[in-house]
C-alpha positions in Angstrom: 59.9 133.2 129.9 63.2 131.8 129.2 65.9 135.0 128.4 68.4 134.5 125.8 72.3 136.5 126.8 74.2 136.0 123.6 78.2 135.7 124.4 80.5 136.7 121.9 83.6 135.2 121.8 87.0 134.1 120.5 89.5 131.6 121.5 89.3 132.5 126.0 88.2 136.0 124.8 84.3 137.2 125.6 84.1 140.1 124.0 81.1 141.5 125.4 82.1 141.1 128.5 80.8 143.9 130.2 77.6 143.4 128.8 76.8 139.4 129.6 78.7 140.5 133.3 75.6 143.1 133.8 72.8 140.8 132.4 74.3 137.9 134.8 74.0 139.8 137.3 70.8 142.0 137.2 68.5 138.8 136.3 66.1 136.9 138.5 64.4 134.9 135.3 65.8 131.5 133.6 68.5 132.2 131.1 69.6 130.8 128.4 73.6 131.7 127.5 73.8 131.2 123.7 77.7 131.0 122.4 76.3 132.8 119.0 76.8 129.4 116.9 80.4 128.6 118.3 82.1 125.9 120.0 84.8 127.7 122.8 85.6 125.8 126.0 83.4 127.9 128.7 86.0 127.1 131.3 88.8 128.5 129.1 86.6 131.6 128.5 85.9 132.5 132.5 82.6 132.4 132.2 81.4 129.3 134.5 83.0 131.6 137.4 80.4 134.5 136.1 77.6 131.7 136.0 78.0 130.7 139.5 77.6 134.1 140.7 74.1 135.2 138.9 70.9 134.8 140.9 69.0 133.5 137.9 66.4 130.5 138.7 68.1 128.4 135.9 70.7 128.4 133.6 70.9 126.8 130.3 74.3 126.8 128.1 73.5 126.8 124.3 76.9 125.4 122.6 78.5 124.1 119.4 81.5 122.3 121.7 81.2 118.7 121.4 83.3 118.4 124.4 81.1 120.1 127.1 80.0 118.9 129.8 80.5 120.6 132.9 77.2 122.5 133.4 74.1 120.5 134.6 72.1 122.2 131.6 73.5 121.7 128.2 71.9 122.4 124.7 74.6 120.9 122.4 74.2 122.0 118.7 76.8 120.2 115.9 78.1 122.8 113.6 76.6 120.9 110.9 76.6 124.2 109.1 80.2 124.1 107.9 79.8 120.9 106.7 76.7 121.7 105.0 78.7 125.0 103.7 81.9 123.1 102.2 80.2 120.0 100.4 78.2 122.8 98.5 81.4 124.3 96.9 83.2 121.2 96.1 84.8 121.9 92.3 86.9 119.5 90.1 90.4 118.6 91.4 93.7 117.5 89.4 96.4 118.2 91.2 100.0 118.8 88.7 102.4 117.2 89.8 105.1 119.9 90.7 103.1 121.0 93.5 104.3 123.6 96.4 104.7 121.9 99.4 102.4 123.6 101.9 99.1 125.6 101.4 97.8 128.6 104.4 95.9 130.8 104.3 95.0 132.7 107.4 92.1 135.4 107.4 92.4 136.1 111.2 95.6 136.5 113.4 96.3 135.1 116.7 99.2 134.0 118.8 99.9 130.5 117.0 98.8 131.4 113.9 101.0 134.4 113.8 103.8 131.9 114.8 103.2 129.2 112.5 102.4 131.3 109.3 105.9 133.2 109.9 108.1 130.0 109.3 105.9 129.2 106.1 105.8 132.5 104.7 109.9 131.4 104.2 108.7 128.2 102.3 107.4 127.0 99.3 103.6 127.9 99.4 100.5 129.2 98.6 99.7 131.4 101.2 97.7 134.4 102.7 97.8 136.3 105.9 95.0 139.4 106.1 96.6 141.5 107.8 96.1 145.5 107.8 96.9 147.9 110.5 94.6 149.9 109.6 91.4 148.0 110.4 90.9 147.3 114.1 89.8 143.4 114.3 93.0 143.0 112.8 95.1 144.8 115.5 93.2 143.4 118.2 93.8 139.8 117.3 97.1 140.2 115.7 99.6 138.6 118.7 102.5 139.9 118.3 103.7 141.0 121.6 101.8 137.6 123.6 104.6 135.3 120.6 107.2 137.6 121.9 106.5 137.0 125.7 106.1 133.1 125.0 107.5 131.9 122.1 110.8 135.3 122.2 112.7 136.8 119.6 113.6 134.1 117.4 110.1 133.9 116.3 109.1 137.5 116.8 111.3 138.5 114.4 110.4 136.2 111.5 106.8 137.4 112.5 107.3 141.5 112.3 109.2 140.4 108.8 105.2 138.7 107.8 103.5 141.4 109.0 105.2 144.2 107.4 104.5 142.0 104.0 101.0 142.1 104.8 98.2 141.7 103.6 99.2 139.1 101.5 96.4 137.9 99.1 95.0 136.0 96.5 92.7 138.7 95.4 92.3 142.4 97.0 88.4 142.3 96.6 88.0 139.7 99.3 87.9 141.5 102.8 88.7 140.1 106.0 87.0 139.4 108.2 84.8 137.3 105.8 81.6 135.3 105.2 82.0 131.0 105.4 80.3 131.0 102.0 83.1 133.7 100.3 85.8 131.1 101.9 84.6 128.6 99.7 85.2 130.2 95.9 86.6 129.3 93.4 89.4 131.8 93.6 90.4 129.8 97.2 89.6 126.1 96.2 91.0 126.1 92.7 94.6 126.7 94.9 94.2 122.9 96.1 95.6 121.7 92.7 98.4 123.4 93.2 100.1 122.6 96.7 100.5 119.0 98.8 99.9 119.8 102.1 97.2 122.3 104.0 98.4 124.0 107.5 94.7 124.7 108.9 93.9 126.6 111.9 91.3 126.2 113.7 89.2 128.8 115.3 89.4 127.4 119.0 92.5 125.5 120.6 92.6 126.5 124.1 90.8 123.8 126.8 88.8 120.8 126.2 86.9 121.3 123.0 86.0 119.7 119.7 84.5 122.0 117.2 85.3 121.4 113.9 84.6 124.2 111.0 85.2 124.6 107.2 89.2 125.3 107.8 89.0 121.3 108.4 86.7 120.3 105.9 88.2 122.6 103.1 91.1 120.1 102.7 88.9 117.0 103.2 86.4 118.1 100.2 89.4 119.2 97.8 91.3 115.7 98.7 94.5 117.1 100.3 96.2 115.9 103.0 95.9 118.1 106.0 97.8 119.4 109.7 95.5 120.9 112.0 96.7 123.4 114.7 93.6 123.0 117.1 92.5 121.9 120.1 94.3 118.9 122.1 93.1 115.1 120.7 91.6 117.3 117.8 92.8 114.0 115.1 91.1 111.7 118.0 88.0 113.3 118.0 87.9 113.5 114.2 88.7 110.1 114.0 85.5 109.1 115.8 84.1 110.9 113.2 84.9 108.7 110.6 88.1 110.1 109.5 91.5 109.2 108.9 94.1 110.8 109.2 98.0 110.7 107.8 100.5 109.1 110.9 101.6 107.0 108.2 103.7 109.7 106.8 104.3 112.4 109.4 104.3 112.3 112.9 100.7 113.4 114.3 101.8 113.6 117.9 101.6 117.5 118.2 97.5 116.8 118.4 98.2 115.3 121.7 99.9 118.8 123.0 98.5 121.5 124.7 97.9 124.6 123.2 101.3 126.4 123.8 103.1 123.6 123.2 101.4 122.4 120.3 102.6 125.3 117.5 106.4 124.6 117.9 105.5 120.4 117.3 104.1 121.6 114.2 106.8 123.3 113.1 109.1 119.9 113.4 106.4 118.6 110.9 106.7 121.2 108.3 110.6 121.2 108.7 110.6 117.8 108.2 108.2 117.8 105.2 110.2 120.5 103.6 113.3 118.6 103.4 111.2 116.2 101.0 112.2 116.6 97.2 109.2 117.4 95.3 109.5 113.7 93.7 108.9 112.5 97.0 106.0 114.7 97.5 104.5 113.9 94.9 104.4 109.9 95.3 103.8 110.6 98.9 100.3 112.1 97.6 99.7 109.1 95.4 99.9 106.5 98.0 97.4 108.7 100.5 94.7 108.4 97.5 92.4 105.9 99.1 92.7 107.5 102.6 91.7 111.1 100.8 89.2 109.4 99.1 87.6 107.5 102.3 87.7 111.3 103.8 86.0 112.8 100.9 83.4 110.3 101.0 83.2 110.4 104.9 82.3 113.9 104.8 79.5 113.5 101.8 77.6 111.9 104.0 78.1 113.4 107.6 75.1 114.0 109.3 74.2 116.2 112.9 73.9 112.8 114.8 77.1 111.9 113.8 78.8 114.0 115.8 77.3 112.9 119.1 80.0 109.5 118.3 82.4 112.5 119.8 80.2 113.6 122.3 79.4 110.0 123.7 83.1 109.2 123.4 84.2 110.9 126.1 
């Protein structure tokens, strides 16, 4: 009989470590190592060194990362659930035409997130970061002293100015860390008519992976054009989806970067949006109305063996 070690897990971060180290370790039997529904690359995370070392007769990794492939036993399972999730919510869109230039809205810190939503807190947005020092998820994941050591004090400060604003929120009875489904309201969607341009975060960007959730497909489902701090050759791999994507208009290069690198390209794309008048904006949104259209339609119809084009990309 097959046993199941279930790793939980952030972006490189197992956070029951101790626990899958000891099960590793102390069984003989075939495993299966689930990564509880998520998509993280397993090098990034350490574990293939912790794999190698356990005396189990077989080994199976059970993953949501398009882009694994270096572990002779893989169970690859799309995320189709996020997809499933969005398309459920869609409401009515008419976006006015003074819009605010950027929409983010961040429910979990980490290191670029903290980075990035301290230079559009300044800016004209719609915008939320969930931060409380009081509740421990928060603290853990918050990043400040990791920006300081990498990105130094001329971000760090902008970020202790967010933080001390925080929480920032649409609405004080929604709780962080939250549910995909309470993402989706209509207190959250009904912001779309109201800004040009979502920043989304994805939840992993370290290493090789592709696993796209409903921080992509929010902006895709309420037609709005979208930059996505992820993964490296995240756009790519969402082109072989189906997608496009909006190089006409901005430079997309930063998906190319690497993860540290990647924040600070994004920044030179929201600086340069943000010296647009809102005029400009505006028409700018207009002539991307087929490609948001084609997206919205795109991911209508996605299905679980779609995103095996990804997988067999490679």
């Amino acid at each position: 009989m097959t046993k199941k070690i279930t790793v939980i897990n952030s972006d490189s971060k197992i956070w029951n470590l101790d626990e899958v180290v000891w099960q590793l370790a102390s069984s003989t039997e075939e495993l299966c190592v689930d990564l509880n529904f998520e998509g993280p690359c397993i090098k990034s995370l350490g574990l293939y060194d912790l794999l190698r070392k356990s005396n189990a007769q077989g080994i199976t990794l059970k993953t949501a990362n398009a882009l694994e492939f270096n572990w002779p036993n893989i169970d690859y399972s799309p995320p189709i659930q996020f997809v499933t999730d969005v398309t459920a919510h869609t409401t009515n869109l008419a976006k006015n035409k003074n819009l605010k230039k950027f929409g983010m809205f961040i429910g979990r810190s980490n290191i670029p997130r903290l980075l990035i939503a301290s230079q559009v807190y300044k800016l004209d947005s719609i915008f939320t970061f969930h931060y409380s020092p009081k509740i421990d998820f928060h603290r853990d994941n918050l990043g400040l002293e990791q920006l300081l050591e990498r990105y130094g004090k001329q971000y760090f400060y902008d970020a202790c100015n967010l933080v001390m604003a925080s929480p920032i929120e649409l609405d004080s009875s929604i709780s962080y860390p939250i549910a995909r489904g309470q993402h989706l309201n209509s207190l959250l969607l009904d912001q779309y008519n109201d800004f040009f341009v979502e920043i989304a975060c994805e939840s992993y960007f370290t290493g090789k992976t592709f696993f796209p959730t409903e921080k992509t497909w929010r902006a895709i489902t309420m037609r709005t054009p979208f930059i996505i701090q992820g993964p490296q050759n995240y756009l790519k791999n969402l082109k072989l989806l189906g997608f496009k994507t909006f190089d006409r208009w901005w430079d997309e290069g930063y998906s190319e970067d690497p993860a540290d690198y990647q924040p600070l390209e994004i920044l030179k794309v929201i600086e340069y949006l943000n010296t647009k008048t809102l005029d400009e904006i505006y028409n700018m949104y207009l002539e991307m109305h087929d490609i948001l259209e084609h997206n919205y339609q795109t991911l209508q119809s996605l299905k679980t063996e779609d995103f095996f084009k990804v997988r067999h990309g490679q």
